[in-house]
mmCIF file of the C-alpha atoms, coordinates in Angstrom:
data_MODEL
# 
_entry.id   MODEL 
# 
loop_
_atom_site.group_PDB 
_atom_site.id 
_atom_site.type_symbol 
_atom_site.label_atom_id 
_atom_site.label_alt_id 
_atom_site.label_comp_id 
_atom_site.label_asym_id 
_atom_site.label_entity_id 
_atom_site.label_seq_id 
_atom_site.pdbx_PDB_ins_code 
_atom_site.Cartn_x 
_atom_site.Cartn_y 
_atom_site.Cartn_z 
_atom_site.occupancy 
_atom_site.B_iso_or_equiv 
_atom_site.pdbx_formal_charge 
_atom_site.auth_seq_id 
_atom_site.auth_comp_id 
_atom_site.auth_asym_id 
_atom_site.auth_atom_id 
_atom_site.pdbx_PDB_model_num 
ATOM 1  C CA . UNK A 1 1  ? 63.329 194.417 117.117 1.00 0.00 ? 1  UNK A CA 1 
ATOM 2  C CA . UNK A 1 2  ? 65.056 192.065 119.451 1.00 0.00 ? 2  UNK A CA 1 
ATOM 3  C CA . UNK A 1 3  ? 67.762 190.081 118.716 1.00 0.00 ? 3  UNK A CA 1 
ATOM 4  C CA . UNK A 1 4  ? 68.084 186.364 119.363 1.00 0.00 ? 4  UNK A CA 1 
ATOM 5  C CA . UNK A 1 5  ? 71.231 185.331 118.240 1.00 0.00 ? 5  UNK A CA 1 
ATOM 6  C CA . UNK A 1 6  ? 73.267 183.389 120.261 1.00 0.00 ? 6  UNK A CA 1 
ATOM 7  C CA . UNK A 1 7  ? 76.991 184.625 120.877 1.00 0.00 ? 7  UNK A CA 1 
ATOM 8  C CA . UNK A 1 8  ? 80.008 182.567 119.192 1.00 0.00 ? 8  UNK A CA 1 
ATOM 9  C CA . UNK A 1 9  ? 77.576 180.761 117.110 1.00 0.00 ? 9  UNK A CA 1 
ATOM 10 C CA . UNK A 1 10 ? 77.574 180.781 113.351 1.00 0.00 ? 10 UNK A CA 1 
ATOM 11 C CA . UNK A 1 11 ? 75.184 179.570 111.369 1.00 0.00 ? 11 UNK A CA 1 
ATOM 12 C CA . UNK A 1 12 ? 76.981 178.565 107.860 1.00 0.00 ? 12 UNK A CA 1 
ATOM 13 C CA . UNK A 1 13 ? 80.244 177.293 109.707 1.00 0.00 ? 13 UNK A CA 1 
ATOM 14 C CA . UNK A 1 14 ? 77.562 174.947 111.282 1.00 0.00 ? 14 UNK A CA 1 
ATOM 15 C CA . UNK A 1 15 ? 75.791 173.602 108.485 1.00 0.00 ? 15 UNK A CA 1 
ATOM 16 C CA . UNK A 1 16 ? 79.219 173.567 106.904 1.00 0.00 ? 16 UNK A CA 1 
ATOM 17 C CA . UNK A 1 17 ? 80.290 171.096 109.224 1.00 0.00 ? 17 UNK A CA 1 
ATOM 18 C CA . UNK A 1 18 ? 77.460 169.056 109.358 1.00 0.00 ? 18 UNK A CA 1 
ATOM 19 C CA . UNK A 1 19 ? 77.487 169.222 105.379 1.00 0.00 ? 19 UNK A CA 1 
ATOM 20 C CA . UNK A 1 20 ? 81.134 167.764 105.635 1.00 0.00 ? 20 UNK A CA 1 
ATOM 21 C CA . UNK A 1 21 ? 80.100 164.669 108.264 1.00 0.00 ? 21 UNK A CA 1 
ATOM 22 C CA . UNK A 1 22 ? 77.149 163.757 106.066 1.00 0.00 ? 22 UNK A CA 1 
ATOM 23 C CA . UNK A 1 23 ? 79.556 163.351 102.741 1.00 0.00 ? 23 UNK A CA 1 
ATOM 24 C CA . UNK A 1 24 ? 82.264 161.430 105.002 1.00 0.00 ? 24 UNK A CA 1 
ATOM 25 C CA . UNK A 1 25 ? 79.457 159.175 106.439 1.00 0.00 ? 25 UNK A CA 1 
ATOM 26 C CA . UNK A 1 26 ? 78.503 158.554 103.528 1.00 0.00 ? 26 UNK A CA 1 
ATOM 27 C CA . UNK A 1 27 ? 81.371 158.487 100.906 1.00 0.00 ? 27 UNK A CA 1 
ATOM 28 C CA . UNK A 1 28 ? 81.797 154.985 98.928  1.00 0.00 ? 28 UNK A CA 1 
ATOM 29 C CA . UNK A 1 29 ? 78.048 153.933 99.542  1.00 0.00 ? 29 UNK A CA 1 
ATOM 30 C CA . UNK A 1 30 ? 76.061 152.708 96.728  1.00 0.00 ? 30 UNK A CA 1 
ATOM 31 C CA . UNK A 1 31 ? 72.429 154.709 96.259  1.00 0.00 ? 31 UNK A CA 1 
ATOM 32 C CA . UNK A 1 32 ? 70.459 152.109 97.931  1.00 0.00 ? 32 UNK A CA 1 
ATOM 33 C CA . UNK A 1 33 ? 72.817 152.051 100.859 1.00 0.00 ? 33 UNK A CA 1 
ATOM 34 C CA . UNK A 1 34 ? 72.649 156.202 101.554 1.00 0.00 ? 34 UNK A CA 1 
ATOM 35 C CA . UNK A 1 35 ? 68.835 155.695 101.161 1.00 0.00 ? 35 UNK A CA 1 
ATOM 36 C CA . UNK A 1 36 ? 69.033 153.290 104.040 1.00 0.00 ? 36 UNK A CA 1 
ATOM 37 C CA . UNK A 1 37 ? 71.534 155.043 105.872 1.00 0.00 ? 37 UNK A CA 1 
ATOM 38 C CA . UNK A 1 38 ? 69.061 157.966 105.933 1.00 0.00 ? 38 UNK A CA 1 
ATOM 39 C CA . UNK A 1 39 ? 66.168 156.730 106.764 1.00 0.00 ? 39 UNK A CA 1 
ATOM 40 C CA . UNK A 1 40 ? 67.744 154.753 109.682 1.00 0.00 ? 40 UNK A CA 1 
ATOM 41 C CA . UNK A 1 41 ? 68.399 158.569 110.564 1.00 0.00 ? 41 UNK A CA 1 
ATOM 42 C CA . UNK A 1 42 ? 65.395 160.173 110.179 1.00 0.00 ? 42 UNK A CA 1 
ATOM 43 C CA . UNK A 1 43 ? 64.193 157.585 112.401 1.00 0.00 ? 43 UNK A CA 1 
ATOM 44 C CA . UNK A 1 44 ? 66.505 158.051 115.124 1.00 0.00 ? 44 UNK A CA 1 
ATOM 45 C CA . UNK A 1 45 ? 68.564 154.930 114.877 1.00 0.00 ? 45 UNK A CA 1 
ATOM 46 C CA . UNK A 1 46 ? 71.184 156.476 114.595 1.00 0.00 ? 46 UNK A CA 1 
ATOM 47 C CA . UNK A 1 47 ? 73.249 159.655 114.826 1.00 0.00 ? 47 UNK A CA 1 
ATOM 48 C CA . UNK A 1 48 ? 75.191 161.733 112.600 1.00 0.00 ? 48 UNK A CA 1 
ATOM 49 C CA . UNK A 1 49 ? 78.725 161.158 113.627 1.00 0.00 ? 49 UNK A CA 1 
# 
């Protein structure tokens, strides 16, 4: 089997981060807000920070 991992690269430190810039993005919005937030992401409006 062939490996395709990339060097210096690790996967839960990533998703670690990214967890950490969606919560700061995020933190003091009401429901309704985050639901908007997110879709204006999921539609490429904007980026994750």
């Amino acid at each position: 089997m062939k490996s395709t991992a990339i060097k210096g690269f690790h996967t839960v430190e990533f998703f670690r981060a990214v967890k950490e810039k969606m919560a700061k993005a995020t933190e003091g919005m009401s429901l309704p807000e985050q639901r908007e937030y997110w879709k204006q992401m999921r539609e490429g409006k904007m980026e994750l920070a």
